[in-house]
C-alpha positions in Angstrom: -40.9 20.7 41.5 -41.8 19.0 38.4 -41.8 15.5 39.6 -44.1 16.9 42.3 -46.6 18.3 40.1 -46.8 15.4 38.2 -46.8 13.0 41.2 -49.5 15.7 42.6 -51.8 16.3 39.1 -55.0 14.3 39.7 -55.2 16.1 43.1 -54.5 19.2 41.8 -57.5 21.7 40.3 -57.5 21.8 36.9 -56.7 25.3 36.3 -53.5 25.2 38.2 -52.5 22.5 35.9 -53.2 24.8 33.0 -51.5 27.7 34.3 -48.5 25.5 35.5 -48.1 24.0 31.8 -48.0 27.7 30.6 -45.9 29.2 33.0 -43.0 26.2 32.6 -43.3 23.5 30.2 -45.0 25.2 27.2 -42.8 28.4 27.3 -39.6 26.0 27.8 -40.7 24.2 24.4 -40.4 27.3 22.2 -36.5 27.7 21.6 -36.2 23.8 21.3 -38.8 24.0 18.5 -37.6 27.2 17.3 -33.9 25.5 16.6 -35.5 22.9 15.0 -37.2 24.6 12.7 -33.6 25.9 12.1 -31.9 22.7 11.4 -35.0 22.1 8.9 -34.4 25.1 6.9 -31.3 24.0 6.8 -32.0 20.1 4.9 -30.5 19.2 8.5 -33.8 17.3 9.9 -37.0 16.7 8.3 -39.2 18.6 10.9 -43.1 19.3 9.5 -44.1 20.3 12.7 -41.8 21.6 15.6 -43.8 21.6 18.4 -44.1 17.4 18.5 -40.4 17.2 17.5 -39.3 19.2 20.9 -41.4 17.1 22.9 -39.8 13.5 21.2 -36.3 14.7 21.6 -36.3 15.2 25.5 -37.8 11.9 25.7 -35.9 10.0 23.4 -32.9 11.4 24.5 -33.6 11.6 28.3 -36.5 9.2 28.7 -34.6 5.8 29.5 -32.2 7.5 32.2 -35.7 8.6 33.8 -37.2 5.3 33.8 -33.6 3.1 34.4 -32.4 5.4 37.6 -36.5 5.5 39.2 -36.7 9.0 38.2 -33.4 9.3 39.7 -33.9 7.5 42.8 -30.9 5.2 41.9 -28.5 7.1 39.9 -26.8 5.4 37.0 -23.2 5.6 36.3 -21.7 8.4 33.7 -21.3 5.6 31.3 -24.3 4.4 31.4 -26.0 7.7 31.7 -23.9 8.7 28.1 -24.9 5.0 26.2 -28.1 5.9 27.0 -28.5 9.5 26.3 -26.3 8.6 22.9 -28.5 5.6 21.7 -31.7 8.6 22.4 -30.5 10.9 20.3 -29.6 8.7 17.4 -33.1 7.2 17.4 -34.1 11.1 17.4 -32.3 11.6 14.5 -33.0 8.2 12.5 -36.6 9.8 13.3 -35.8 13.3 11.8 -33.8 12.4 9.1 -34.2 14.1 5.9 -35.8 11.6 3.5 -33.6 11.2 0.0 -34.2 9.8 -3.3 -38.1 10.0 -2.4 
């Protein structure tokens, strides 16, 4: 459904759109964010604002499977799936890293 609405948004009134992104992918956003904010308080990640940091990590860490396998139109292999979801979330946290010695 959500590669439909997205394949379907320019067609699509504008208010649906608004009350789609509040009924699914705002309210899915709010326990990434709120673990975030976690590992922050925690000198785990360097976090200032959560709400941009939940929308990086998906992407980071999912983002070249989605482009690689065509939105998954031609699947990748489980190792290649893993090397990419890995190298993802290491750039995430390179990105997030608490800063030391500043």
């Amino acid at each position: 459904m959500v590669r439909r609405m997205r394949a379907e948004a320019a067609q699509l009134p504008r208010g649906l759109l608004q009350v789609w992104d509040r009924s699914g992918p705002q309210r899915t956003q709010g326990e990434p964010a709120h673990r975030l904010r976690r590992l922050a308080g925690l000198g785990l990640l360097e976090v200032d604002d959560a709400a941009p940091a939940a929308d990086h990590f998906p992407l980071l860490a999912f983002g070249a499977v989605s482009e690689r396998s065509h939105h998954g139109a031609a699947p990748l292999s489980a190792p290649a799936r893993t090397a990419l979801i890995a190298a993802g979330v290491r750039a995430f946290l390179r990105g997030y890293q608490p800063k030391t010695g500043c």
